[in-house]
C-alpha positions as CSV (number, residue, x, y, z in Angstrom):
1,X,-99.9,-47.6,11.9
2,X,-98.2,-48.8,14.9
3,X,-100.1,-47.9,18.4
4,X,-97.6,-47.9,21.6
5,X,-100.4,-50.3,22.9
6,X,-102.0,-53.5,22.7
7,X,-105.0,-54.0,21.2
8,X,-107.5,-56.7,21.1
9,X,-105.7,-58.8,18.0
10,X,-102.8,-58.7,20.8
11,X,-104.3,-60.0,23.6
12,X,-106.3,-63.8,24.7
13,X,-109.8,-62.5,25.0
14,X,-111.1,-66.2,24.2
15,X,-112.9,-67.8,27.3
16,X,-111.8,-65.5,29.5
17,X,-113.5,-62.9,32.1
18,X,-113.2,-59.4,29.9
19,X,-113.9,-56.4,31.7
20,X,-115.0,-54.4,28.8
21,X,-115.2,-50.0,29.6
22,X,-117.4,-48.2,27.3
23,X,-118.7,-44.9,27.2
24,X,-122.4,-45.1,26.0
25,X,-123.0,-41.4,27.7
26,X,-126.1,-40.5,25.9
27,X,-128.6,-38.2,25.4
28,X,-131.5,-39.1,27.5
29,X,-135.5,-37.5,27.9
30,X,-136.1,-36.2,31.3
31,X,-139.9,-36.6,30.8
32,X,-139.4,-40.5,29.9
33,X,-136.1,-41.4,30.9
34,X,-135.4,-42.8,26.8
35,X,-132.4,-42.6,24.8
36,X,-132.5,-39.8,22.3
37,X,-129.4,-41.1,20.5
38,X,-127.9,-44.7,19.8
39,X,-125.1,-43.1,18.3
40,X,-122.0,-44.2,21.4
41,X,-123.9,-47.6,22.0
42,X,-124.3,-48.2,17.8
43,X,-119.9,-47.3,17.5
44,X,-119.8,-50.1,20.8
45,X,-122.0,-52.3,19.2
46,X,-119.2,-52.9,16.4
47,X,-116.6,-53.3,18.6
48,X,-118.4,-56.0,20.8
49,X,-119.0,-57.8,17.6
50,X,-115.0,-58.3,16.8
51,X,-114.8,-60.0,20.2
52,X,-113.5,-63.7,20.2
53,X,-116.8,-65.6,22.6
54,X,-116.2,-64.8,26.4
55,X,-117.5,-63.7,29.4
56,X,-118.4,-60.0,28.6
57,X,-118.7,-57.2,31.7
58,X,-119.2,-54.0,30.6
59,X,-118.3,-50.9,32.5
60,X,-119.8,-47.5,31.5
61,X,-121.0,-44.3,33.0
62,X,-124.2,-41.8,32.5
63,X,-123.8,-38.5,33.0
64,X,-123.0,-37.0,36.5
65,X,-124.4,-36.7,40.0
66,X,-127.2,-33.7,40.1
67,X,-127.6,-33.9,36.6
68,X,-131.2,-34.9,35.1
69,X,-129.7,-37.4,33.4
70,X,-128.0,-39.2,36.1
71,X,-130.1,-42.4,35.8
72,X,-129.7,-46.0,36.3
73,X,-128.1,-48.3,32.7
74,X,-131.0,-50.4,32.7
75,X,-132.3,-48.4,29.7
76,X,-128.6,-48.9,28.1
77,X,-128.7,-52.6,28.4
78,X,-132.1,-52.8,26.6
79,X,-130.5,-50.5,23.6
80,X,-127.3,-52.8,23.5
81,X,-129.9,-55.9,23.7
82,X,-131.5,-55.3,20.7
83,X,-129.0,-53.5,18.7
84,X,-126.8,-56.9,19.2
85,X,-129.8,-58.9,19.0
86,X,-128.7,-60.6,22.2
87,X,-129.4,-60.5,26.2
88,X,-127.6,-57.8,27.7
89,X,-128.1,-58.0,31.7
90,X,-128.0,-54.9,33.5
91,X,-127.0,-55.6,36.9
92,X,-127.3,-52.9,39.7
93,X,-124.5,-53.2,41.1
94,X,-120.6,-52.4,40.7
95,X,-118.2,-54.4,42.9
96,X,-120.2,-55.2,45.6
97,X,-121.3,-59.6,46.3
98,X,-124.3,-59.1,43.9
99,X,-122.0,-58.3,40.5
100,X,-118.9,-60.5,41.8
101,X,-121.1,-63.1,42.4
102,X,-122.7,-62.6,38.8
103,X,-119.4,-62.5,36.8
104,X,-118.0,-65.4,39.0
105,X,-121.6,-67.2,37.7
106,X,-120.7,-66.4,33.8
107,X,-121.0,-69.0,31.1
108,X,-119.0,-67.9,28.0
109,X,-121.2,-66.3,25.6
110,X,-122.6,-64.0,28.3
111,X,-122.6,-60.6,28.7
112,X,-123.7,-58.0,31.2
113,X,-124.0,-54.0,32.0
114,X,-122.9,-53.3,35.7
115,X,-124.9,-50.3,36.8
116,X,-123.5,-46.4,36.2
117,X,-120.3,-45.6,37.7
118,X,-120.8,-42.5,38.4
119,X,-123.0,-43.7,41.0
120,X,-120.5,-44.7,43.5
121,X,-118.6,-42.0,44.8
122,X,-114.9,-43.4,44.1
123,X,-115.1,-42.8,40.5
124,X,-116.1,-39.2,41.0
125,X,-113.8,-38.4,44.4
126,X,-111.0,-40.4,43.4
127,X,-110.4,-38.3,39.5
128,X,-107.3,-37.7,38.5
129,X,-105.4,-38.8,41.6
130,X,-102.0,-41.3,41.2
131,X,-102.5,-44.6,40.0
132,X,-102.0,-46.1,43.5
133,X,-104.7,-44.3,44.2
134,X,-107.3,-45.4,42.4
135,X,-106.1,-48.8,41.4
136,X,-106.7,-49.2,46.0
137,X,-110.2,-48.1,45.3
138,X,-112.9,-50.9,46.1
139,X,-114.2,-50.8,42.7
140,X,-110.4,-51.7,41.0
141,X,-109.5,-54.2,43.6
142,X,-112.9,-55.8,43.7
143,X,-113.5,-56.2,39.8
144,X,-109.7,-57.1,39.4
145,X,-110.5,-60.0,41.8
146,X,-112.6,-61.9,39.1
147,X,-111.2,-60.5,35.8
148,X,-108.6,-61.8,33.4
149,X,-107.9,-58.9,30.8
150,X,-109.2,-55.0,30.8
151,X,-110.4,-53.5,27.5
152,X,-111.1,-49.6,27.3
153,X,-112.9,-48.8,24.4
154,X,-114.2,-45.3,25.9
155,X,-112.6,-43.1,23.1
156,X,-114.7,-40.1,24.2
157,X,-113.4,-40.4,28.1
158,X,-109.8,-40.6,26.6
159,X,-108.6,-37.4,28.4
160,X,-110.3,-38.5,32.0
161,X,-108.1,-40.2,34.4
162,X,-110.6,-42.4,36.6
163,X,-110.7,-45.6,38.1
164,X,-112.8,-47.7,35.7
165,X,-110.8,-45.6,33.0
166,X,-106.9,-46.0,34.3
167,X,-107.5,-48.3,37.7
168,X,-107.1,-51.9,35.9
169,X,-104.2,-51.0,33.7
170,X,-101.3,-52.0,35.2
171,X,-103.2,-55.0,37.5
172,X,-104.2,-56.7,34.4
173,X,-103.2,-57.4,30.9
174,X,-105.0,-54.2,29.2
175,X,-105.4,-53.1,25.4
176,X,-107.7,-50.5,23.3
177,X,-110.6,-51.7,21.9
178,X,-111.7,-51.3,18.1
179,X,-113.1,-47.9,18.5
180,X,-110.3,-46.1,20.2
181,X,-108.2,-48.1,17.9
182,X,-109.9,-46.8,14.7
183,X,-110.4,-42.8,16.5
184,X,-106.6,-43.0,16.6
185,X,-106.0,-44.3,13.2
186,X,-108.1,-41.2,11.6
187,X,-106.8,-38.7,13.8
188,X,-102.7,-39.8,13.4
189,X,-103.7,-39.3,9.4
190,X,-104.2,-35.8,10.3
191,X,-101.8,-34.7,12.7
192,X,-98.7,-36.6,12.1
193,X,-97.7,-36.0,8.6
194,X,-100.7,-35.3,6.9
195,X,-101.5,-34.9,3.2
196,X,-100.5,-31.4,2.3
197,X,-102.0,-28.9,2.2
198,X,-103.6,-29.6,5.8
199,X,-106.4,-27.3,6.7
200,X,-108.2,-26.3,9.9
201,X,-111.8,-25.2,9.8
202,X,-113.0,-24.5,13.6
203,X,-115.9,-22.5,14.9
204,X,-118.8,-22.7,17.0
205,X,-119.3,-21.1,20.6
206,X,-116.6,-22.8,22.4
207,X,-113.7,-20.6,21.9
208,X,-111.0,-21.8,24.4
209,X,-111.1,-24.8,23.3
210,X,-110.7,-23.7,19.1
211,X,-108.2,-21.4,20.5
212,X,-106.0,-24.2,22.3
213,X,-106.4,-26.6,19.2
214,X,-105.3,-23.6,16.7
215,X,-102.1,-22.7,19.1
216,X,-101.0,-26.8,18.6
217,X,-102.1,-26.8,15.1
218,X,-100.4,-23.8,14.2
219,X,-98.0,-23.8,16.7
220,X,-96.5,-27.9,15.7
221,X,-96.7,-27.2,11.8
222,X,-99.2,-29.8,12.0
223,X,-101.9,-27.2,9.6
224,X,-101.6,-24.9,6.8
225,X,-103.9,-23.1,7.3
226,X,-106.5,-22.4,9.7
227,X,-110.2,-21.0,8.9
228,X,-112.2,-19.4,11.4
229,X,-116.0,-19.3,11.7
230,X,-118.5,-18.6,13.9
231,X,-117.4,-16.9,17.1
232,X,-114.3,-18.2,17.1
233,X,-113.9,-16.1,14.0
234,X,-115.0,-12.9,15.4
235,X,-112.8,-13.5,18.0
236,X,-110.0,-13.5,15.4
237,X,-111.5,-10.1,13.2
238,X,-111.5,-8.7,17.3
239,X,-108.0,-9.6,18.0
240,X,-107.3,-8.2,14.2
241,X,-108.1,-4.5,15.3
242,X,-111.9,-4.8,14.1
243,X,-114.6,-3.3,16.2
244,X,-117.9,-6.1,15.8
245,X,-120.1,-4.1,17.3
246,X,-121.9,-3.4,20.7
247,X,-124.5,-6.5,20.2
248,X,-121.4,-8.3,19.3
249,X,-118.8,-7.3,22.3
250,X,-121.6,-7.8,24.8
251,X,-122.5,-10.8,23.8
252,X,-119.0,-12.2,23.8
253,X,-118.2,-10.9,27.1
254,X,-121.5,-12.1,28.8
255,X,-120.9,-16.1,27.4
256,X,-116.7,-16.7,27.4
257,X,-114.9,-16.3,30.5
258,X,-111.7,-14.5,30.3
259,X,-112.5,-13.1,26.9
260,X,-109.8,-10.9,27.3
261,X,-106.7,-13.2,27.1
262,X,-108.7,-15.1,24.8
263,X,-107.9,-12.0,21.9
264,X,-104.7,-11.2,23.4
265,X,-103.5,-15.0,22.4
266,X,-105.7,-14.6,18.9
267,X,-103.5,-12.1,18.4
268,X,-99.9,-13.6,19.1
269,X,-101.5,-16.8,17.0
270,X,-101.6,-14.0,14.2
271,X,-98.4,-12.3,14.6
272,X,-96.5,-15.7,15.0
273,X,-98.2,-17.5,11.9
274,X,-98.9,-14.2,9.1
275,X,-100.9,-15.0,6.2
276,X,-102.0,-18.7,7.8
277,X,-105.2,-17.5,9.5
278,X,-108.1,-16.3,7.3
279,X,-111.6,-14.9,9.0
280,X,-114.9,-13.8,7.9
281,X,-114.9,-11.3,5.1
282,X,-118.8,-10.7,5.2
283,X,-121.0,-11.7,7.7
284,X,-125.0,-12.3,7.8
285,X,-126.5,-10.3,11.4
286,X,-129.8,-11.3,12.8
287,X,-132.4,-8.0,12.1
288,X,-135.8,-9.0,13.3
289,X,-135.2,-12.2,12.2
290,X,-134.3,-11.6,8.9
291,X,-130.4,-12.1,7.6
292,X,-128.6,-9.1,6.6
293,X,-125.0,-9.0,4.9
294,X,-122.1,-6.9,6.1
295,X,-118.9,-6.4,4.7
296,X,-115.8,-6.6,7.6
297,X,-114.8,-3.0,6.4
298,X,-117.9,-1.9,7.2
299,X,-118.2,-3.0,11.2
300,X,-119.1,-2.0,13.5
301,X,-122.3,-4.2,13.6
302,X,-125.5,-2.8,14.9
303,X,-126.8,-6.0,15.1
304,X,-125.7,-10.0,16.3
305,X,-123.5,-11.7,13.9
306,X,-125.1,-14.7,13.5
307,X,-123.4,-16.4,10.4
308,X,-121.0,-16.1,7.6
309,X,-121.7,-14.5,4.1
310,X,-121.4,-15.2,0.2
311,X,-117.6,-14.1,0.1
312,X,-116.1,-15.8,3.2
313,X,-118.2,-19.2,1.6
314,X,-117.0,-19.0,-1.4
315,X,-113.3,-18.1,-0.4
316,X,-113.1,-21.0,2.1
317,X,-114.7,-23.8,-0.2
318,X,-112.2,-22.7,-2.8
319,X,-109.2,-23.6,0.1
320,X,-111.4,-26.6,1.1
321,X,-111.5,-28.0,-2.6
322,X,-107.6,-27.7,-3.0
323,X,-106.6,-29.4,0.6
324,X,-105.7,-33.1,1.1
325,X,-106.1,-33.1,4.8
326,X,-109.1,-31.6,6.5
327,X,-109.5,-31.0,10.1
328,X,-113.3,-29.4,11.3
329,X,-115.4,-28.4,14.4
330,X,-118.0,-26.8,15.4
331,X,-120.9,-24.4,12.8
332,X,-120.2,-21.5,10.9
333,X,-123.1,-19.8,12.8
334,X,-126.6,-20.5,14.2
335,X,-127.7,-23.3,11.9
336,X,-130.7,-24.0,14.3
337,X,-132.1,-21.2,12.5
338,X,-132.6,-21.7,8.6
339,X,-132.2,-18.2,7.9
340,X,-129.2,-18.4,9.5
341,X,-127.8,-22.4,8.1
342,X,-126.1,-21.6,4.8
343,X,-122.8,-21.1,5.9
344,X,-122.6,-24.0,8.1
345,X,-124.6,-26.3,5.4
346,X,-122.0,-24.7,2.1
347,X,-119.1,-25.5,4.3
348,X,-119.8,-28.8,5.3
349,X,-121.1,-29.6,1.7
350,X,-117.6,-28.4,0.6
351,X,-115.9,-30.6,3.1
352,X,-118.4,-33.2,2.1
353,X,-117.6,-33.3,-1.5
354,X,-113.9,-32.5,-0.9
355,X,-110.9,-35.4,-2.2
356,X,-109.0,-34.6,1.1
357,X,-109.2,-36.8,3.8
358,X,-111.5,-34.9,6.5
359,X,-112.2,-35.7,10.1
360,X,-115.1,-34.0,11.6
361,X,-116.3,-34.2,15.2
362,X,-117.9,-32.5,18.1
363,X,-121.6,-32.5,19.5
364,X,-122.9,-29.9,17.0
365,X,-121.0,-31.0,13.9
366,X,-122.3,-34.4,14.5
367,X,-125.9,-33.7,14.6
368,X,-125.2,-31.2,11.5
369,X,-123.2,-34.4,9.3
370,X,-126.3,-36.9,10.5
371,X,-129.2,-33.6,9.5
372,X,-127.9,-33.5,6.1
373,X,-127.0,-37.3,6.1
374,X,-123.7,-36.8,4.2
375,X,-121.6,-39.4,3.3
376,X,-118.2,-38.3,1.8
377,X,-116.5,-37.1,5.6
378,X,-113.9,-39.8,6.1
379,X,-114.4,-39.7,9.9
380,X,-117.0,-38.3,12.2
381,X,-115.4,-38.3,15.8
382,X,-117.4,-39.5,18.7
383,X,-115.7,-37.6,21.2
384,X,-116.2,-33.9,22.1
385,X,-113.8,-33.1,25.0
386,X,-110.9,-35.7,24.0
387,X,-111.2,-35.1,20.5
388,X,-110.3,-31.4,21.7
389,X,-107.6,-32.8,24.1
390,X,-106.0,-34.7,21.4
391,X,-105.9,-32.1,18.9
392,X,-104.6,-29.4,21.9
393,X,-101.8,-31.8,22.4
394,X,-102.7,-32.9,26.0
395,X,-101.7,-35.8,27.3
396,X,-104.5,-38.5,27.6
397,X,-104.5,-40.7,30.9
398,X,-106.3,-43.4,28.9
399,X,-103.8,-43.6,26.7
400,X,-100.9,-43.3,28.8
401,X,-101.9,-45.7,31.2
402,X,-102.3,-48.3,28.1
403,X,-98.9,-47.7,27.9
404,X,-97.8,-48.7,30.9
405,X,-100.0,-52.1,30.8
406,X,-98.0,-53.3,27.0
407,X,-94.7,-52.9,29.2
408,X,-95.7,-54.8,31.9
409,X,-97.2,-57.5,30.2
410,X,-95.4,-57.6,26.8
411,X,-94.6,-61.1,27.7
412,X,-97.9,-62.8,29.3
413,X,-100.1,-62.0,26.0
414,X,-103.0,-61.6,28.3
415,X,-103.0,-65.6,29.4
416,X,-102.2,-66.0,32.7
């Protein structure tokens, strides 16, 4: 695969001052202020280990201001210390004499955190305005001062346009780093003339954003066929002409804005693409606790819909089996619940066990995948919102502004 960017094998990294932007975003305790998950800082970890020796500043954020877990990146650079088994200083600063005067100080060999970015209110204020913009920010001009090349390896902050994210692009020699680099790889295997047939398998809560990956999808030729689970696929039997049910409609309503246009394009996805988008046939609702199955032709539901049944499993693990390329977000239904998991767990088991070559991602797909510690997915995505940009067909900043860096420094080969 050819990427329209550099990457590190393209650039001098050796000896030189590497400003290095991650995105270690985690999971943290509000009680303790602890990690709950290595899972970002472990897929970093690799890519600071293909790193020729150099001076090593890494950039990252944590969460965002008002947030509970806003905090400080000392507890990151403890995590990175001992998952590299090396020092990792965190350094509260950003740009101001303390961390200048600290990366001017560097030996090769070293490597330190600068504190959360989100903490200084250019990074936040200054989002998605030009390049000109943000690249004039104190932070750019300041760390562009005393670097020599700019890797982002942030795959998961691909579709954000910010100033530690785009600001350094076209100031210094700039390149992907191994994780984007490999993100890219699985998802171009995919999306750009996959294995036929190519299958879509999306569900979970988050409806606007299935809906928008399933209009590109669909819409591009890019799938086959898509299957439709969770609310996403009631959303689809609701668009279809099928009344779910009082609990059902309400609840719909009360948690997706704009609802309505959401079935009106669930329906012009079905009259444009006929006999490529399958739904539940049976479904499991949530009496008293307890699952009970209902047939489609027999809605409306008196009662949530809370997975999907025998039939629907068995129909879509049949289509799973046969496909070569596998795209899937987001649970069949409310896994949390054990009375409600078999859907999610059969499906994922199918795509588990499948030959295709699958791609998985999202928050609650990954925590499914690493609950039932399967092994056969070919890649598990670490990004939520850009793996959804990607797959909607949106332009990513990161990626754009990457670009832009190759052509202006296709000739220095990041020496000066």
């Amino acid at each position: 695969m050819v990427l329209p960017f550099n990457t590190i094998s393209d650039l001098d990294l050796e000896d030189k001052v590497v400003l290095m932007r991650v995105d270690i975003n985690s999971p943290i305790n509000p009680e303790t202020g602890k990690i709950l998950s290595f899972k970002r800082i472990e897929e970093h970890v690799k890519s600071i280990m293909r790193l020729p020796p150099c001076k090593l500043v890494l950039l990252a954020h944590q969460s965002r201001p008002g947030k509970k877990d806003f905090i400080s990146l000392s507890e990151h650079a403890k995590v990175l210390s001992d998952l590299l088994d090396r020092d990792v200083k965190h350094i509260d600063s950003l740009f101001h004499d303390k961390a200048l005067d600290t990366i001017r100080s560097m030996k090769v060999g070293e490597m330190i955190l600068l504190e959360n970015s989100r903490f200084y209110s250019e990074e936040v204020v200054l989002k998605d305005t030009t390049m000109e913009v943000q690249e004039d920010s104190h932070i750019i001009s300041s760390l562009a001062s005393v670097g020599d090349v700019f890797v982002n390896d942030a795959f998961s902050a691909l579709h954000r346009s910010q100033p530690t994210l785009v600001g350094f692009c076209r100031l210094m020699p700039s390149c992907a780093g191994p994780l984007i680099e490999k993100e890219l790889e699985a998802l171009t295997k995919v999306t750009e003339s996959p294995k036929r047939p190519c299958i879509a398998i999306l569900g979970g809560l988050k409806v606007d954003d299935s809906i928008k990956v399933a209009e590109n999808l669909l819409g591009n030729g890019i799938i086959d066929k898509l299957l439709t689970v969770g609310v996403v696929g009631s959303m689809f039997q609701w668009a279809d002409g099928y009344d779910l049910g009082t609990p059902n409609v309400n609840f719909i309503r009360s948690e997706i804005k704009d609802c309505d246009e959401l079935v009106a394009r669930c329906k012009k996805m079905l009259a444009d693409h006929p006999g490529k988008i399958s739904y539940p046939t049976d479904m499991a609702l949530n009496k008293d606790g307890k699952s009970v199955r209902i047939q489609l032709s027999k809605l409306p539901a008196d009662a949530p819909i809370y997975d999907i049944s025998v039939d629907t499993i068995a129909r879509y693990s049949i289509m799973i089996r046969e496909a070569r390329s596998i795209i899937a977000n987001g649970p069949a239904g409310v896994y949390e619940i054990p009375e409600f998991s078999e859907g999610t767990v059969e499906i994922f088991k199918a795509i588990n066990g499948s030959d295709g070559y699958s791609v998985m991602g999202g928050g609650e797909t990954t925590q499914v995948i690493k609950d039932m510690k399967m092994t056969g997915i070919d890649h598990v995505s670490t990004g939520g919102g850009a793996l959804i940009n990607y797959l909607s067909g949106k332009e990513m900043p990161v990626i754009t502004a990457l670009k832009r860096s190759k052509e202006l420094f296709q000739d220095e080969n990041g020496t000066e």
